[in-house]
C-alpha positions as MATLAB code, in Angstrom:
seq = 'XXXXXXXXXXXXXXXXXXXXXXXXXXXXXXXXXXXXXXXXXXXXXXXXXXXXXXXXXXXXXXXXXXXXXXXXXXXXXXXXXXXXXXXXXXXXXXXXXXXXXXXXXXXXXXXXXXXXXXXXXXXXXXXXXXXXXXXXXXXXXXXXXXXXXXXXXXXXXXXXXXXXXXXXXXXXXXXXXXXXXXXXXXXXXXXXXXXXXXXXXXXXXXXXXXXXXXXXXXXXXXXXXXXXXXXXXXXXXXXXXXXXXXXXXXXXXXXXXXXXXXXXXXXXXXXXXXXXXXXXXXXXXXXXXXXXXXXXXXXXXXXXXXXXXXXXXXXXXXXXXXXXXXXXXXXXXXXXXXXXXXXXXXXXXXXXX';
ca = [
     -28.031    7.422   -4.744;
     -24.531    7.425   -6.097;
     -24.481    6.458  -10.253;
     -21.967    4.997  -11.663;
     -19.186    7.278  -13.832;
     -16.200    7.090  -16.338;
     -13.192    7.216  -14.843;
     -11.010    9.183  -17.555;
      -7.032    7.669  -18.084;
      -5.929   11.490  -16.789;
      -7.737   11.124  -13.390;
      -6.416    7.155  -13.009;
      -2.952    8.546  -13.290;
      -3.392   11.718  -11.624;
      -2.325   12.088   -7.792;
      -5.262   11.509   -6.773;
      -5.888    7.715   -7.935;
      -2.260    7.080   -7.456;
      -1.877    4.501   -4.545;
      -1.537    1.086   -4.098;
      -2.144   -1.361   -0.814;
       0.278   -3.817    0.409;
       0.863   -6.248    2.869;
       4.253   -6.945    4.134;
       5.049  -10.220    6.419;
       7.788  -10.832    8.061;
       9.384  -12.757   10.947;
       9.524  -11.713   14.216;
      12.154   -9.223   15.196;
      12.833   -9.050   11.187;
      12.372   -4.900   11.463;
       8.483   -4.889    9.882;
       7.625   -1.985   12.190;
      11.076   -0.081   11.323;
       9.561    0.017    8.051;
       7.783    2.958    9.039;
      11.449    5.059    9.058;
      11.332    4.729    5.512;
       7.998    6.731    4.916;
       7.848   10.198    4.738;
       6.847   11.062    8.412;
       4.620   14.015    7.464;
       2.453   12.092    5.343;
       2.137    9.160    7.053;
      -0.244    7.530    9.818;
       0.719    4.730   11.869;
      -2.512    2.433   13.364;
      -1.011    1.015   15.784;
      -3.034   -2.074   17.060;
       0.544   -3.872   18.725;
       1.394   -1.722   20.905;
       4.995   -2.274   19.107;
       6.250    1.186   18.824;
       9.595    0.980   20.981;
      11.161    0.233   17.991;
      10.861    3.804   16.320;
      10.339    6.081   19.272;
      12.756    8.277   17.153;
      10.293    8.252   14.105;
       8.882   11.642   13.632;
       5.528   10.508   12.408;
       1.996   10.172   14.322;
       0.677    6.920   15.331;
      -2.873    5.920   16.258;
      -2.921    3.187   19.629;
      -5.822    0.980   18.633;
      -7.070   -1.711   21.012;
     -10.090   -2.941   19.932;
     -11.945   -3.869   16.483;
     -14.487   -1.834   16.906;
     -12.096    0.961   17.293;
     -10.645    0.019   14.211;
     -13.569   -0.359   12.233;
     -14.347    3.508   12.793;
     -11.008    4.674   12.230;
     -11.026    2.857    8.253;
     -14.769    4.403    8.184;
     -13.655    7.743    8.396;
     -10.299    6.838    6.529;
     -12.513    5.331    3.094;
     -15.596    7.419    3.780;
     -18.958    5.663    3.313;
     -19.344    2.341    1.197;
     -22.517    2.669   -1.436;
     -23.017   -0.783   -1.081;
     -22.932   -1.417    2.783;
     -26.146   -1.152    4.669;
     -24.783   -1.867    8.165;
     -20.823   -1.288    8.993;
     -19.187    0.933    6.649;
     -22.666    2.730    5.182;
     -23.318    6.326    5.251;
     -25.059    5.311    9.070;
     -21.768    4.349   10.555;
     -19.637    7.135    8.845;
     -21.950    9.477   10.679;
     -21.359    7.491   14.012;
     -18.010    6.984   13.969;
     -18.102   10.970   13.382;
     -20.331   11.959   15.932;
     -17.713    9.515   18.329;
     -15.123   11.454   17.099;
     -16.264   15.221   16.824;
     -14.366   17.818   18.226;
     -10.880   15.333   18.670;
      -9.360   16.219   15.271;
      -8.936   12.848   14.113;
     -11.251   12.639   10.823;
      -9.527   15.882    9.927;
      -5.737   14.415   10.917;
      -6.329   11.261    8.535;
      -7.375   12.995    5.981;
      -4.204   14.815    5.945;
      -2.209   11.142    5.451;
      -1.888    9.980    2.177;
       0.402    6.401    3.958;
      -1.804    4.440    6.589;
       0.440    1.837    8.369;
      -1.235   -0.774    9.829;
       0.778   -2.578   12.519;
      -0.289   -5.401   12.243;
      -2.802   -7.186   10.525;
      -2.105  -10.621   12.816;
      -3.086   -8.581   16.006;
      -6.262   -7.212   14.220;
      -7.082  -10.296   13.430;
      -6.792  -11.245   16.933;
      -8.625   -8.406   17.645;
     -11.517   -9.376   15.566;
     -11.577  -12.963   17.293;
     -12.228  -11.391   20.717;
     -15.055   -9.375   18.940;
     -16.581  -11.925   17.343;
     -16.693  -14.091   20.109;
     -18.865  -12.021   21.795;
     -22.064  -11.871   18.785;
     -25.418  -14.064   18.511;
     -23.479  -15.512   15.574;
     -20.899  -17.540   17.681;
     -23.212  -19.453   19.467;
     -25.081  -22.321   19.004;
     -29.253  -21.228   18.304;
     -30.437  -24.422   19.659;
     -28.433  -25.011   22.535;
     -26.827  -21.344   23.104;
     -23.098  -22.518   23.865;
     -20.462  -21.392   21.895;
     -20.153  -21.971   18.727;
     -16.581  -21.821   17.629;
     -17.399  -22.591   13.800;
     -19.729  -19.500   13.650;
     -17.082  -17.126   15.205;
     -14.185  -18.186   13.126;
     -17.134  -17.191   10.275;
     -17.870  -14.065   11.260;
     -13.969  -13.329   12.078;
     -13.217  -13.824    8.564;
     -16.207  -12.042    7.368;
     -15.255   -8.728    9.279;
     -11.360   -8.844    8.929;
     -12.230   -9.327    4.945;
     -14.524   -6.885    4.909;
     -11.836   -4.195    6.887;
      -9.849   -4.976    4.064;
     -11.471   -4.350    1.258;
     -12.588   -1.184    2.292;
      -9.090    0.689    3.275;
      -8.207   -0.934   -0.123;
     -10.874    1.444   -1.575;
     -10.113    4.264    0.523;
      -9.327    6.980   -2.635;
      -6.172    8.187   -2.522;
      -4.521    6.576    0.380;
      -1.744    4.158    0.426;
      -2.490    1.367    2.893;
       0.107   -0.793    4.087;
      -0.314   -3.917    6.616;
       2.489   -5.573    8.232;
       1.961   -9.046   10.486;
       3.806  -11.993   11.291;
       5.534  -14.544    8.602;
       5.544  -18.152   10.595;
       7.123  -21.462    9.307;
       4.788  -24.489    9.662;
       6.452  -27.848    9.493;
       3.362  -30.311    8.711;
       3.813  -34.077    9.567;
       5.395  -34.896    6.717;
       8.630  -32.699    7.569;
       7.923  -30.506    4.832;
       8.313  -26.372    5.448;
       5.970  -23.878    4.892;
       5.929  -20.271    5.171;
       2.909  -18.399    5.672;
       1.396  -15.351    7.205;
       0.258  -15.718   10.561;
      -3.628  -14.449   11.146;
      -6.546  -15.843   13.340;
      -8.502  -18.118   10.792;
      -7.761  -19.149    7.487;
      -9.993  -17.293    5.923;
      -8.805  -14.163    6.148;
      -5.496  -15.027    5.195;
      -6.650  -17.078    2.039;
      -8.051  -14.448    0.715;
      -5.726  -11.722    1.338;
      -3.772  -12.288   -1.992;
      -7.039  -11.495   -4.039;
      -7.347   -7.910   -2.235;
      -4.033   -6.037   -2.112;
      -2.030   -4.931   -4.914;
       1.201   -6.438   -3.524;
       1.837   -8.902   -0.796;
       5.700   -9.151    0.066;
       7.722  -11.219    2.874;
      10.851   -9.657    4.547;
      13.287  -11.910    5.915;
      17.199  -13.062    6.384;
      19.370  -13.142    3.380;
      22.624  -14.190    3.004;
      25.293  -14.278   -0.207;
      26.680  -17.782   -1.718;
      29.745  -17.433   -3.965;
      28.245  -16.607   -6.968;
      26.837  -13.090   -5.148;
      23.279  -14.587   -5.145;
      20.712  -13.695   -2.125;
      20.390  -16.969   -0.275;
      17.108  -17.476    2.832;
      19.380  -17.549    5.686;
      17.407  -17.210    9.307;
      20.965  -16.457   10.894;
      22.481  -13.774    8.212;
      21.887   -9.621    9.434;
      20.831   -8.432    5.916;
      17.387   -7.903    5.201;
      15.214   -8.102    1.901;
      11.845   -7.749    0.553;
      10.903  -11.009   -1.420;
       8.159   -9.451   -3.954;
       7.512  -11.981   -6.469;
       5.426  -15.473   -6.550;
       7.197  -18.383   -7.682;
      10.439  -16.904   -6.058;
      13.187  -19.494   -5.274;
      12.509  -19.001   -1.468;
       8.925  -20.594   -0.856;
       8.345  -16.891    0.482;
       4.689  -15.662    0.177;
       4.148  -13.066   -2.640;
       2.640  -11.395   -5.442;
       3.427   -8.332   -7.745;
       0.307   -7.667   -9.387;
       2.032   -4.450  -11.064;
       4.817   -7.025  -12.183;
       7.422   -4.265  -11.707;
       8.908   -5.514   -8.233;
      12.241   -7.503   -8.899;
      12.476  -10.617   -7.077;
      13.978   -9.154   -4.102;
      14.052   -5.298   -3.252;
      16.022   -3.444   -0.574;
      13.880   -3.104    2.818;
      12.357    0.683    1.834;
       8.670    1.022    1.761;
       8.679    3.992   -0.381;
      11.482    3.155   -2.717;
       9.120    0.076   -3.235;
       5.593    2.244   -4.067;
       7.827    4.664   -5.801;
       8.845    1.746   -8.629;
       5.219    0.632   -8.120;
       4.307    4.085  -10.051;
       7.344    4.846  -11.423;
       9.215    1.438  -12.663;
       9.585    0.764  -16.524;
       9.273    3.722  -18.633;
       7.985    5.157  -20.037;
       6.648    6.268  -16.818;
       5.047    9.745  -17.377;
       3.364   10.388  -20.730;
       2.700   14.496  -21.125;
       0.041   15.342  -23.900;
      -1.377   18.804  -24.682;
      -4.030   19.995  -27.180;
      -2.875   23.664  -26.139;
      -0.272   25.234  -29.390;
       1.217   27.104  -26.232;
       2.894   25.074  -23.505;
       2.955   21.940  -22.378;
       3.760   21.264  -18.569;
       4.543   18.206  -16.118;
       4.407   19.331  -12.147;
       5.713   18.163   -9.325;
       8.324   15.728   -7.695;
       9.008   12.525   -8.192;
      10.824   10.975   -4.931;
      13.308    8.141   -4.319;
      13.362    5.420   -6.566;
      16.025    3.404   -8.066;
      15.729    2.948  -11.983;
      16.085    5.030  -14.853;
      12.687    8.064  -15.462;
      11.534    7.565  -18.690;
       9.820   11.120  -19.264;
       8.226   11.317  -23.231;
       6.563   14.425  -23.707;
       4.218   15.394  -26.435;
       3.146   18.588  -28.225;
       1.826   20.539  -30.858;
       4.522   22.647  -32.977;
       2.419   25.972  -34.524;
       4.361   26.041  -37.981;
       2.771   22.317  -38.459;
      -0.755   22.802  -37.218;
      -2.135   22.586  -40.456;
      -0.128   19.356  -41.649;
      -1.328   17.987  -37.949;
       2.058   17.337  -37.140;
       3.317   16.253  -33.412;
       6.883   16.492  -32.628;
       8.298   14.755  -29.587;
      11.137   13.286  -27.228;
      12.170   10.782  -25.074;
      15.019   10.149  -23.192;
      16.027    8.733  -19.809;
      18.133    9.468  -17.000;
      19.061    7.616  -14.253;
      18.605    9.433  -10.621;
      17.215    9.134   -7.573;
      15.413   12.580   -7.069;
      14.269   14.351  -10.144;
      11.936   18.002  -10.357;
      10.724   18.767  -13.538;
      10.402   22.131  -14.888;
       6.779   23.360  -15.189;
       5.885   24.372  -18.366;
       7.927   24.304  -21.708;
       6.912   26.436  -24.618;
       5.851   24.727  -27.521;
       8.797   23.734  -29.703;
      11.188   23.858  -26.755;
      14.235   21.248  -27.291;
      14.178   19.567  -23.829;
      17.573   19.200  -21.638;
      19.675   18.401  -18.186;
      18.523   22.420  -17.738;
      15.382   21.720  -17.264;
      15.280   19.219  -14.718;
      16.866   19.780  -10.963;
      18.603   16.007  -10.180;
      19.546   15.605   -6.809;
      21.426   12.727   -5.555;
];
């Protein structure tokens, strides 16, 4: 039985833990599946359940076709690994199914090797889910045995929910859905916009599981420069923010999204990890180096880097020197290590623009 453990502030920052989920809406023929050309094709997975690829048969990346739930219930076992808590779907049991389906093909191995899963989309999965549940005991009637359309709506909100929540938890992985934005006029001539999925369930709950839900639609300029809705205009945004001036669906749970961002998925997670400095704290205990690995890719503000450490002529007064400082690129490699005592500069960093 797996026990609970602390989860130490170096391993929530660390690679590993850092990922996000998001669900992007937009309307149709907007670009949501060109999205994809924005993510790094190597390290990203495309579920496709639309069968909407035309639009980036010159992406480099991999996709997955996907045409029925169950399918798709395998493929985010294997992506999230076994839930603790299930008993049924998503439980050690199924893992083990969904590998024996799969053994010999390559594909548990090939999405492990995807840190980005793309789901395209989350309406047609929830269609998908209809058709399924449709067919259990639980959509129809006990007493009478005719179809119970209350029951399957039920379950179809149960299931989608519960696909959700657990490519949410996969560790490590990225997840990003993409579906339909429709406007609803109700009968009082007043516009809503809202995503479009089989139930309400699903979709009422969808805020409370993802990190970030964003629309993407039609902006034009008025005189004053400012982005105005405009279902006619060619330029396209990402409306991140609740409360925005547009009625567009959205939350920021990180709250470092503008109100609008340029249409790039990864600029976007990048200033999910990387937005409002400082950034990338660096603390050692060792009297010897000190070192921060790695790249940091595409994004559009200022890296706030402070870094930490131990100078050996002031051990025994316990004395920690520092420095901060900032500079504003779009590509930056650190150097590895630093000696203790080093006075940091541009030399140390490769910028790229």
């Amino acid at each position: 039985m797996q026990r609970l453990r602390i989860v130490t502030a170096e391993e929530r920052l660390s690679a590993a833990h850092n990922k996000t989920s998001l669900a992007i809406f937009g309307v149709p023929g907007v670009g949501k599946t060109t999205l994809l050309k924005t993510l790094p094709a190597s390290k990203t997975v495309c579920l496709d359940l639309e069968a909407g690829m035309k639009s980036v048969q010159d992406w480099a990346g991999a996709s997955i076709p996907v045409r029925s739930f169950t399918d798709f219930r395998d493929l985010a076992v294997l992506i999230g690994g076994a839930d603790p808590a299930a008993h049924t779907y998503y439980s050690e049991r199924h893992l083990q199914h969904a590998r024996t389906v799969y053994a010999g093909s390559g594909v548990e191995e090939f999405l492990a090797s995807k840190p980005i899963v793309f789901v395209d989309s989350i309406t047609d999965l929830s269609r998908q889910a209809m058709a399924f549940a449709k067919q259990q005991p639980e959509a129809f009637s006990e007493r009478t045995g005719r179809p119970d359309v209350r029951g399957a709506y039920g379950l179809l909100g149960r299931e989608v929910i519960q696909a959700l929540k657990h490519l949410q938890h996969a560790p490590g992985k990225t997840v990003i859905f993409v579906g339909v934005l429709e406007k609803v006029t109700d009968e009082l001539n007043a516009t809503i916009w809202q995503p479009q999925m089989e139930g309400s369930k699903a979709g009422r709950e969808l805020p409370g599981i993802v990190d970030q839900v964003i629309s993407m639609h039609l902006f034009s300029r008025d005189a004053a420069g400012a982005y105005v809705l405009d279902e006619t205009a060619s330029e396209r945004r990402l409306v991140c923010r609740s409360g925005n001036p547009y009625g567009l669906p959205a939350k920021d749970r990180s709250g470092r999204l503008e109100v609008t961002e340029p249409p790039e998925t990864q600029t976007v997670c990048q200033n999910l990890r990387l937005a409002h400095g400082p950034a990338t704290t660096v603390n050692s205990q060792s009297s010897e180096s000190t070192s921060l690995p790695g790249w940091f890719d595409v994004f559009n503000r200022s890296l706030w880097i402070a870094v930490a450490y131990r100078n050996n002529s002031h051990e025994k007064h316990g004395t920690q020197q520092s420095c901060l400082f900032t500079m504003p690129c779009t590509h930056v490699r650190c150097a590895n290590t630093w000696p203790v005592g080093h006075a940091l500069s541009g030399a140390d960093f490769h910028v790229a623009s």
